[in-house]
DSSP file (Angstrom, degrees, kcal/mol; ACC not computed):
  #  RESIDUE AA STRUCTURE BP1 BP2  ACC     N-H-->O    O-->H-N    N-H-->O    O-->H-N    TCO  KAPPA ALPHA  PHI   PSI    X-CA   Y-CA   Z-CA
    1    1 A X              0   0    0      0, 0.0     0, 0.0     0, 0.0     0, 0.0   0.000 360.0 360.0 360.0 149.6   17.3   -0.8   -6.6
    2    2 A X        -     0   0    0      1,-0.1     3,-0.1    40,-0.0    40,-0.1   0.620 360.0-165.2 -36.0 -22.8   15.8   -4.1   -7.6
    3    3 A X        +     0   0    0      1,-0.1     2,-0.2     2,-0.1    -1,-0.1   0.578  30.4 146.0  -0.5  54.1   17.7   -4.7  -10.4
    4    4 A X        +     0   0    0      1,-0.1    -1,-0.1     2,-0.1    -2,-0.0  -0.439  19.2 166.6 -82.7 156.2   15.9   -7.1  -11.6
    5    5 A X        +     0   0    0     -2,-0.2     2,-0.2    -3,-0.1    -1,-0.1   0.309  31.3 130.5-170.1 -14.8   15.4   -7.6  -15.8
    6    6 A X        -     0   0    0      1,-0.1    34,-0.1     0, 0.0    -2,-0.1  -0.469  64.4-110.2 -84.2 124.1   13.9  -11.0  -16.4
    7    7 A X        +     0   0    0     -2,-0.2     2,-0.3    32,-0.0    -1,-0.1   0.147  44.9 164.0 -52.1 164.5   11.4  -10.9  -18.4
    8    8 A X        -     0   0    0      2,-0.0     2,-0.3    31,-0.0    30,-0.1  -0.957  35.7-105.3-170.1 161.5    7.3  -11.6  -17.0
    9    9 A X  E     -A   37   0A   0     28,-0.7    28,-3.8    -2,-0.3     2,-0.6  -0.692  25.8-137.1-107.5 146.7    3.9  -11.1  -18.4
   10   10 A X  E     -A   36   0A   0     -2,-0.3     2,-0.2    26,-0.3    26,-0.2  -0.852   6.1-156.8-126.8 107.5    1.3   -8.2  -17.2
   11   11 A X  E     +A   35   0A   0     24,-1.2    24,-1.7    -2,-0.6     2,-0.3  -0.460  26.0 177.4 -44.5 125.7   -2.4   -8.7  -16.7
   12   12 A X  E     -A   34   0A   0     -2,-0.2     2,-0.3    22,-0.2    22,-0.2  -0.836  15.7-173.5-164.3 148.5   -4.4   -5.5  -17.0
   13   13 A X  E     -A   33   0A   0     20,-1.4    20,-1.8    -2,-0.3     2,-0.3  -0.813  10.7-166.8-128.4 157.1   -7.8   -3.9  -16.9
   14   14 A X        -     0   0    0     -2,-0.3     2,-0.3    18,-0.2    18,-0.1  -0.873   2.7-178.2-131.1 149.4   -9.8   -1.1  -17.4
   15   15 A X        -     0   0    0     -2,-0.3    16,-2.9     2,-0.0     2,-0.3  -0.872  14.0-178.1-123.4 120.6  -13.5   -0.2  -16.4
   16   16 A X  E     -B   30   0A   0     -2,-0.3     2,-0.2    14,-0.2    14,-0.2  -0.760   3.7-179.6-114.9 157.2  -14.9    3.3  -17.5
   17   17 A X  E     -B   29   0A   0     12,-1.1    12,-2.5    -2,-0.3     2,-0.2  -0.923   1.6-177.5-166.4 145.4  -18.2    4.5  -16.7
   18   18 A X  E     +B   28   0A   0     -2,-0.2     2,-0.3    10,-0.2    10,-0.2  -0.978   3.8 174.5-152.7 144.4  -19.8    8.1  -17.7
   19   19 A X  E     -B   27   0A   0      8,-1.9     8,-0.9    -2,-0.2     3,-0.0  -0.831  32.9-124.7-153.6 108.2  -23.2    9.8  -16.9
   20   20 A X  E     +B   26   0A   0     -2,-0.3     6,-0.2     6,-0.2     3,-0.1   0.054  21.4 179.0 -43.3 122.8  -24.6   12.8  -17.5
   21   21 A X  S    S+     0   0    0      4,-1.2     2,-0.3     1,-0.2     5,-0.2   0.701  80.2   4.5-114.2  -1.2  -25.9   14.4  -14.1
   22   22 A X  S    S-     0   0    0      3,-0.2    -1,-0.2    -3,-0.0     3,-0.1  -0.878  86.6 -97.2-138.1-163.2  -27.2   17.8  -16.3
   23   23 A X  S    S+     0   0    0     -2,-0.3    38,-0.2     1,-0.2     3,-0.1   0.836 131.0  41.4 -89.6 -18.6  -27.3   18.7  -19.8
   24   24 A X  S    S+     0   0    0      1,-0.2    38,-0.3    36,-0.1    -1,-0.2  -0.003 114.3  65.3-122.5  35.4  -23.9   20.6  -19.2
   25   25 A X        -     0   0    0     35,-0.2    -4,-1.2    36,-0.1    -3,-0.2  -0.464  48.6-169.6 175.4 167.5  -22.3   17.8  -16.8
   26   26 A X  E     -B   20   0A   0     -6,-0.2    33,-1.8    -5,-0.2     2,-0.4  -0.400  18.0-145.6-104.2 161.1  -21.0   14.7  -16.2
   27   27 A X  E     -BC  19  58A   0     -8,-0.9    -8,-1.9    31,-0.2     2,-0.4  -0.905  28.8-172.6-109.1 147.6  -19.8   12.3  -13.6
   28   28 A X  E     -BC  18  57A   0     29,-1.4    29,-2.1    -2,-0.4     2,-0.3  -0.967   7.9-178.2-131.1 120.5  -17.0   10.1  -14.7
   29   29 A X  E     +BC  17  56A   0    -12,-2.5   -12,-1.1    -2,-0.4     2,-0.4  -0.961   2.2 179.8-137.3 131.0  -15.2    7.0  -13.1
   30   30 A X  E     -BC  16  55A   0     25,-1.1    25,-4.0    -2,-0.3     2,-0.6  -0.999   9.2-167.7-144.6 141.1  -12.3    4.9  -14.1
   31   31 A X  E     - C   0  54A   0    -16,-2.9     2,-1.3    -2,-0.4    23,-0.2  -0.596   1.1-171.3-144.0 115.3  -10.6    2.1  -12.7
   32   32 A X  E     - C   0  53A   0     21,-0.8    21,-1.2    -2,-0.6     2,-0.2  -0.483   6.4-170.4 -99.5  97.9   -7.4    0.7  -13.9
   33   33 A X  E     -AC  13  52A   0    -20,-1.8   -20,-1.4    -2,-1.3     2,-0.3  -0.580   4.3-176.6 -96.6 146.0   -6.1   -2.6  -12.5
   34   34 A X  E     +AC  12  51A   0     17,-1.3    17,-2.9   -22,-0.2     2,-0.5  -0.989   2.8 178.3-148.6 107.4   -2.4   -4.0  -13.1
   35   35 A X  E     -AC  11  50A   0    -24,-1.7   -24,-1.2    -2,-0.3     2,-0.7  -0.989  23.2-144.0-150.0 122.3   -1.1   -7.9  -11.6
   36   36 A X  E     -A   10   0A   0     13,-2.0     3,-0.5    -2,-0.5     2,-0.4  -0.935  21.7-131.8 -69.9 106.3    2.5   -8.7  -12.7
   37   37 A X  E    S-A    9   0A   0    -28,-3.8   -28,-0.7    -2,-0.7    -2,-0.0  -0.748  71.1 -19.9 -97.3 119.8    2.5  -12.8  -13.4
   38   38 A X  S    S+     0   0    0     -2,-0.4    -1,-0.3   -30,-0.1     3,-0.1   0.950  88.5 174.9  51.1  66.0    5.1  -14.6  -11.8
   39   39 A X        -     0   0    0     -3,-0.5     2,-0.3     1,-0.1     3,-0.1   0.100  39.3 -62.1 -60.4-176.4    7.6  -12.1  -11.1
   40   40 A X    >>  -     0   0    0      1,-0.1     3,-1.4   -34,-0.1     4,-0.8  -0.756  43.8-117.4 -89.0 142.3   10.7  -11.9   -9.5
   41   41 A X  H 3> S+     0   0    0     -2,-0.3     4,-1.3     1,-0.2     5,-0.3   0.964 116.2  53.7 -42.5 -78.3   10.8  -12.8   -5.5
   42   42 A X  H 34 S+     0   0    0      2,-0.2    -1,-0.2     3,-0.1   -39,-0.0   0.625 102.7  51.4 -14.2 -46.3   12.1   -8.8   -5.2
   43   43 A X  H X> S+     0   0    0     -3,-1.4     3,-4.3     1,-0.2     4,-1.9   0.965 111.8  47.7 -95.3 -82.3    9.3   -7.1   -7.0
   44   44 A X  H 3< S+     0   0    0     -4,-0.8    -2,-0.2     1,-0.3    -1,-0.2   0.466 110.0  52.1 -40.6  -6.2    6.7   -8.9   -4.9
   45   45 A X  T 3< S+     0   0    0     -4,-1.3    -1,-0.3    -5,-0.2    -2,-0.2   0.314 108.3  49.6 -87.3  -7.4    8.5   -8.1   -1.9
   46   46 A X  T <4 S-     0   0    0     -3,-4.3    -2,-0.3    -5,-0.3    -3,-0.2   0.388 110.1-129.0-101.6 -23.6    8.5   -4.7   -3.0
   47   47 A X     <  +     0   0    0     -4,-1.9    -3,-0.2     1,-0.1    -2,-0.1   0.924  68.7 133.6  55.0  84.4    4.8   -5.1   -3.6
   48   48 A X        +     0   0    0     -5,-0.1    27,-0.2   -12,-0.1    -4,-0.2   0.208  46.7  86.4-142.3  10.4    5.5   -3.7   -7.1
   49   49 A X  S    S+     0   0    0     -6,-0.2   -13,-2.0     1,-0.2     2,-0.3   0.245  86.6  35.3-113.4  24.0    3.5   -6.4   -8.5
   50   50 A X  E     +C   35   0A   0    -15,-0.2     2,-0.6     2,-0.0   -15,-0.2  -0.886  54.5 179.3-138.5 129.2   -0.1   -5.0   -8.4
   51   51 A X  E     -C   34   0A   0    -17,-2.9   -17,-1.3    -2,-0.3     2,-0.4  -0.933   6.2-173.5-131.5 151.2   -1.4   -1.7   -8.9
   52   52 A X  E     -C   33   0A   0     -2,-0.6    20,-0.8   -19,-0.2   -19,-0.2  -0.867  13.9-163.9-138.6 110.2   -4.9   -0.9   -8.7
   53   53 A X  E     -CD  32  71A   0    -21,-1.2   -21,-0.8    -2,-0.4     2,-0.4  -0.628   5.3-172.4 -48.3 139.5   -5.7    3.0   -9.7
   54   54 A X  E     +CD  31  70A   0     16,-2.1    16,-1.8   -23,-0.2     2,-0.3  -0.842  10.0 162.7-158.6 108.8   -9.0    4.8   -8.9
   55   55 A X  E     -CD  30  69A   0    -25,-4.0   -25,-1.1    -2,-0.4     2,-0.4  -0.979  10.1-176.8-139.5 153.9  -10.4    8.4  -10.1
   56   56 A X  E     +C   29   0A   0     12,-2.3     2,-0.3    -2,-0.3   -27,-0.2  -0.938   8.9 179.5-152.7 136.0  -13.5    9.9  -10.2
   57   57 A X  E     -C   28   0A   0    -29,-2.1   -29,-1.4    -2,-0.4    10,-0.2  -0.841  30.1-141.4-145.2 177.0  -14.6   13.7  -11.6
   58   58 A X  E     -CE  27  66A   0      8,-0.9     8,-1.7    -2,-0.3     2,-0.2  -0.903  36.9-179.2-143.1 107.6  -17.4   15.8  -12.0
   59   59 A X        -     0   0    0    -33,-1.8     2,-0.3    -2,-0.2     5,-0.2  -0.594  12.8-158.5-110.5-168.9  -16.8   17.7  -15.6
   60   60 A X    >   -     0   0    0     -2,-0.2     3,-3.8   -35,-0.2   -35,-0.2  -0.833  32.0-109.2-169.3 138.9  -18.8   20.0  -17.3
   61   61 A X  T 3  S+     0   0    0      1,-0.3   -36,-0.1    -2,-0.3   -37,-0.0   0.332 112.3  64.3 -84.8  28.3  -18.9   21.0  -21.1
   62   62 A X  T 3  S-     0   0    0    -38,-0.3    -1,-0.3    -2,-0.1   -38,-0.0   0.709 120.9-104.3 -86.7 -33.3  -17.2   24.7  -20.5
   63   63 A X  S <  S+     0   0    0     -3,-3.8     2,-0.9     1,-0.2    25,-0.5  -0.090  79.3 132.8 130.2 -48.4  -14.1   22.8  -19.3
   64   64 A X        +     0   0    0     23,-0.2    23,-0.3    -5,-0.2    -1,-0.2  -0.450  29.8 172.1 -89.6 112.5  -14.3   23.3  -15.4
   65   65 A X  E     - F   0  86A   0     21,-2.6    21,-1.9    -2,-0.9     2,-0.3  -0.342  23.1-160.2 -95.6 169.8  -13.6   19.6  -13.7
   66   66 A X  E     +EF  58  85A   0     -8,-1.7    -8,-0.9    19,-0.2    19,-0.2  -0.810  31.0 178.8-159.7 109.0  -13.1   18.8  -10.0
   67   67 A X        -     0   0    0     17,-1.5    16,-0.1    -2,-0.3   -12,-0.0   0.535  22.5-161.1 -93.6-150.8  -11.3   15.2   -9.5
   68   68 A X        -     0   0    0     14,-0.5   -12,-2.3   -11,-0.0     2,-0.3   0.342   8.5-170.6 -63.0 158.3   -9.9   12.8   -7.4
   69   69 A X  E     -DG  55  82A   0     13,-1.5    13,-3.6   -14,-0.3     2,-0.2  -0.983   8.9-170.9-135.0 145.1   -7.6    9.8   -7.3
   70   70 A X  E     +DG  54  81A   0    -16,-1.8   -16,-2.1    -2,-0.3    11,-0.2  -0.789  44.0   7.9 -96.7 146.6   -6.2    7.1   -5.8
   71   71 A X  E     -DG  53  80A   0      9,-1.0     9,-0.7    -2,-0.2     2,-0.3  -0.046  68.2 -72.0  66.0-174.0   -3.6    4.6   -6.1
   72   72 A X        -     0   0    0    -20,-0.8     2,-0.5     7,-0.2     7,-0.1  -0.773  24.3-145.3-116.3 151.4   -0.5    3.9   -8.3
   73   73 A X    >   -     0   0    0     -2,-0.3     3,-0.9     1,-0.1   -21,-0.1  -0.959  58.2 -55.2-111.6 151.6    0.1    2.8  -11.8
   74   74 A X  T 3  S+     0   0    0     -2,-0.5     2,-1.4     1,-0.2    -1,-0.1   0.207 134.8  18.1 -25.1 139.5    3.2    0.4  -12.9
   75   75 A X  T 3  S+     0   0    0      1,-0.3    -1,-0.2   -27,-0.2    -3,-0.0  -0.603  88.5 125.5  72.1 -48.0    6.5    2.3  -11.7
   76   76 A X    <   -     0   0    0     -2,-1.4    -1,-0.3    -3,-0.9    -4,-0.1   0.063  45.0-166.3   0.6 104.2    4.4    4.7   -9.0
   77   77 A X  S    S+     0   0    0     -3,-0.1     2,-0.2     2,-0.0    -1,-0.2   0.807  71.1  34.6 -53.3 -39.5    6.6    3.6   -6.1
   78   78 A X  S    S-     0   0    0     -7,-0.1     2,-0.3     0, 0.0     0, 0.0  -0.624  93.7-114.9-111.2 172.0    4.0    5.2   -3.2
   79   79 A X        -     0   0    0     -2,-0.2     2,-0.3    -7,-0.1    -7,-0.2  -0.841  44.1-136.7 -89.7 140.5    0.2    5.0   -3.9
   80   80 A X  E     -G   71   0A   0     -9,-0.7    -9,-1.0    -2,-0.3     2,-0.2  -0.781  18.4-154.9 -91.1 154.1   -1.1    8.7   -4.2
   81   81 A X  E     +G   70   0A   0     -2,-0.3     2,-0.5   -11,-0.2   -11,-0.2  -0.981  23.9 175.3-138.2 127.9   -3.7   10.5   -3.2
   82   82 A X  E     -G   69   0A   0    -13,-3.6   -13,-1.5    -2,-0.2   -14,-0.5  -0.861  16.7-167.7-130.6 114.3   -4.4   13.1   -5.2
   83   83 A X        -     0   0    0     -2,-0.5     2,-0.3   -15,-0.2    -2,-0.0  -0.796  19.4-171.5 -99.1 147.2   -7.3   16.1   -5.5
   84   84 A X        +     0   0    0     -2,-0.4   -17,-1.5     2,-0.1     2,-0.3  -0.977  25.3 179.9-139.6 154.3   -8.0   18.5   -8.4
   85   85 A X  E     +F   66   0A   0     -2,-0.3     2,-0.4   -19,-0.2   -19,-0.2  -0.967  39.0 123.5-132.0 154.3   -9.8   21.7   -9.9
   86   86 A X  E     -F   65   0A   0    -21,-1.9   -21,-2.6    -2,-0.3     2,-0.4  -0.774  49.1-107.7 163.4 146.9   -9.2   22.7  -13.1
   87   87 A X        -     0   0    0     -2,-0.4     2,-0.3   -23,-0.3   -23,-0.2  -0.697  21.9-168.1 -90.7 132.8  -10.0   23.5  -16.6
   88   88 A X        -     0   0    0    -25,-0.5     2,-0.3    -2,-0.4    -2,-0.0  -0.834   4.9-164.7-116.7 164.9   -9.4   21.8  -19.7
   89   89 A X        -     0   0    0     -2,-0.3     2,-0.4   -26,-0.1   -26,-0.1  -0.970  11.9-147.9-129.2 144.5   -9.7   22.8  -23.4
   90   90 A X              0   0    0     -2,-0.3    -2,-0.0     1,-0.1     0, 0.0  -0.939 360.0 360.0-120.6 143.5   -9.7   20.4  -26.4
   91   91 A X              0   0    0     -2,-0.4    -1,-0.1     0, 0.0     0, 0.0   0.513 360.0 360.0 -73.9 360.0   -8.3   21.5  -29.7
């Protein structure tokens, strides 16, 4: 492992974006950026000091979504790539 412990500051951002493409659904996009500042020589050598996430659906207000994503977020060792279907319910 790195073992690394010294403390460092983390940059990060978000961008959302949502648009109705009927009256029953939407397109949705988010993109979630992550820059470590002055880190340890290790963690940049690891490239563990930026992650840039990226996922994109089609919902619709029954539930039934269709996905994908890209990239890693803070601990993610590999970048995924990742497709989905599925249904959601909100309480």
């Amino acid at each position: 492992m790195l073992n690394e412990s010294g403390d460092y500051s983390r940059l990060s951002g978000e961008v959302s974006f949502k648009t109705p493409l009927s009256s029953s659904s939407y397109f949705e996009a988010d993109l979630k950026y992550y820059k470590e500042i002055n880190p340890p020589d290790k963690i940049k050598k690891a490239k563990l000091d930026e992650c840039i996430y990226f996922k994109a659906a089609i919902t619709t207000v029954e539930g039934v979504y269709i996905s994908y994503s890209n990239g890693k977020l803070p601990f993610d060792l590999i970048d995924n790539e990742i497709y989905q279907l599925g249904f959601k319910y909100n309480f």
